[in-house]
C-alpha positions as CSV (number, residue, x, y, z in Angstrom):
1,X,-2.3,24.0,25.8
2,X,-5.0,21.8,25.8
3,X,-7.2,22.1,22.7
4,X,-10.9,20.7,22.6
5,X,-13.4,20.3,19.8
6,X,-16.8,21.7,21.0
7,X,-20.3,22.2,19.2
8,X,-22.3,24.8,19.4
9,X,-25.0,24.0,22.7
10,X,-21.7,22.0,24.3
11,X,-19.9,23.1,27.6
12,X,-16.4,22.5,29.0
13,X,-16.3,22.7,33.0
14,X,-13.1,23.9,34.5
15,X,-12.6,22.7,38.0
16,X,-15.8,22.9,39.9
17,X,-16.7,26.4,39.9
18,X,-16.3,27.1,36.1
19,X,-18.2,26.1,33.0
20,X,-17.5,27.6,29.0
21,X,-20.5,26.7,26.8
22,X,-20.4,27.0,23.3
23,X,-23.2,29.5,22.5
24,X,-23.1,29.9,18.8
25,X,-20.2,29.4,16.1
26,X,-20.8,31.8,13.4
27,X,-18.7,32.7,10.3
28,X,-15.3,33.9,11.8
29,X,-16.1,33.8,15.8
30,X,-17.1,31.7,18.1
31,X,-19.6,33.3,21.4
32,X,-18.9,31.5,24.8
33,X,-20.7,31.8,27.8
34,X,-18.9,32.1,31.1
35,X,-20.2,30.4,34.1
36,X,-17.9,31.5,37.1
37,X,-18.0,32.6,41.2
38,X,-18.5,36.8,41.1
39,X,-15.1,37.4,42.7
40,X,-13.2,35.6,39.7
41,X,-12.4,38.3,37.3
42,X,-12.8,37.6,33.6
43,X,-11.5,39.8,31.1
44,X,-10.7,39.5,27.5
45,X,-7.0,39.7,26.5
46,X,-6.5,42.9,25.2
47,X,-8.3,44.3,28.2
48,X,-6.4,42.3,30.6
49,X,-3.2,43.7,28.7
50,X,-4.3,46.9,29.2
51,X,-4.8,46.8,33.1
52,X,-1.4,45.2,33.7
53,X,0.3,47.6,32.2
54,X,-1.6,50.6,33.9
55,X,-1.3,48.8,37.4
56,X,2.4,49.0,35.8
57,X,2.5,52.5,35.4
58,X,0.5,53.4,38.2
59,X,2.8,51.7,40.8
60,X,6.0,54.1,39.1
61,X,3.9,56.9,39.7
62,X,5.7,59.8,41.8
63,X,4.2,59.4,45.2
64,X,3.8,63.8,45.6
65,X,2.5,63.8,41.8
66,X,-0.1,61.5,43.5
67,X,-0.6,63.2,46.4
68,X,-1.5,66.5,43.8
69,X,-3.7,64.3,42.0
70,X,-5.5,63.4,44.9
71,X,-6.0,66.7,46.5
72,X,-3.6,65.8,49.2
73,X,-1.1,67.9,48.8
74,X,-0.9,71.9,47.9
75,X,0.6,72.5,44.5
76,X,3.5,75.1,45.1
């Protein structure tokens, strides 16, 4: 892991397509700014956790349970 030191008003570029600047530091956080192309998806951690494990979940799902859901298929 790299770690930097950073100032509020400072940036960090990744590569050439993303830049991070330091927006404010406050008491306890820290608020960034995310400079990136539209089709890269940011999310924060805990959201991101949450998405893998639904994609998770989702792909066990019982393909006729599915088909239900969706209206696809008649319920008996």
């Amino acid at each position: 892991m790299l770690v930097l030191t950073r100032k509020a008003g400072q940036t960090i570029n990744i590569g050439d397509d993303i830049r991070i600047k330091i927006v404010e530091i406050g008491n306890g956080f820290v608020k960034l700014g995310i400079e990136a192309p539209r089709e890269m998806p940011i999310y924060r951690e805990e959201l991101y956790e949450k998405l893998k494990q639904l994609n998770i979940e989702s792909a066990r799902m019982d393909i006729d349970r599915l088909k239900t859901f969706l209206g696809l298929k008649q319920k008996d």
